[in-house]
Every structure is written in C-alpha cells, then in structure tokens.
C-alpha positions, 0 to 999 in steps of 0.5 A, spaced: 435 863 549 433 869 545 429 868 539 430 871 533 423 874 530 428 877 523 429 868 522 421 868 524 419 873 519 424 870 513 422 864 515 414 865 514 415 869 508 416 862 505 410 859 507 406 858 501 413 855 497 412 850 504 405 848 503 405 847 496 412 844 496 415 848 492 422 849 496 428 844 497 429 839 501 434 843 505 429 849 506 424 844 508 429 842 513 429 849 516 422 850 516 421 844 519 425 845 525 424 853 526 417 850 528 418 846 532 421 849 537 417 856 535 410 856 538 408 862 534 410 859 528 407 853 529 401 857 530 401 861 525 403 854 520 397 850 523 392 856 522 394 857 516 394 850 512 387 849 516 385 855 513 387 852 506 384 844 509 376 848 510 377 852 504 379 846 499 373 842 502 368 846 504 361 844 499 360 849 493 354 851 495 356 854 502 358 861 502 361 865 508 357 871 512 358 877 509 361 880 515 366 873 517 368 875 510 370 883 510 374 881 517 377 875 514 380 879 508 382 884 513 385 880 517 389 877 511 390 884 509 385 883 502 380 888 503 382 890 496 378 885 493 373 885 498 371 892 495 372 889 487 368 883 489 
C-alpha cells in the first residue's frame, strides 16, 4: 500500500494542538489512527512527547552542555534563539 507523506506532513503539523489537546475529537481520532499504522509518525510522536516529558521533569538546577543545546536547537531548527540567548 503507498502512503501518503503530503497526510503525514498535514497531520504532523498539528502535533502540538494534539499534545496540548487542543484539537477535536474527530481530529484526535485522525491522529490517533495515522500513527498507528505510521512508524515515522509514531517516531516522531514518541520522540517528541518524551522531549517535552525530560523537560517538564528535569530538576531546575541542571541545565544541558552548551554543545547538547546548540544541536538540539539546531535540530529543531531554533538556532535563532541560541544566538539571542
């Protein structure tokens, strides 16, 4: 069966509506079935609601490397604030 990435991109670039549960419940179905049956999405899903679970639960006082910062944030194409911070 061929998928269709165009659904994956559309349905990705409501991710963050999704984990804020900001979307409605026929949406959320929608999600919720695409990555099911969608290893990248899942992935992708996964890595980013893990990202957010490390970050919300990570003690105040710790702080990442310099260097795991700059790529995170160029990862997440955010190099703009790393050069405002």
């Amino acid at each position: 069966m061929d998928h269709d990435h165009q659904n994956c991109s559309d349905l990705l670039g409501n991710l963050s509506s999704y984990i804020d549960g900001e979307l409605s419940e026929e949406m959320c179905a929608e999600f919720q079935k695409h990555i099911a049956g969608c290893e990248n999405c899942r992935v992708v899903f996964d890595t980013t609601t893990r990202t957010i679970y490390l970050y919300q639960h990570n003690p105040a006082d710790e702080t990442l490397p310099a260097a795991v910062r700059e790529r995170l944030f160029s990862k997440l194409h955010l190099d703009d604030l790393i050069k405002h911070e």
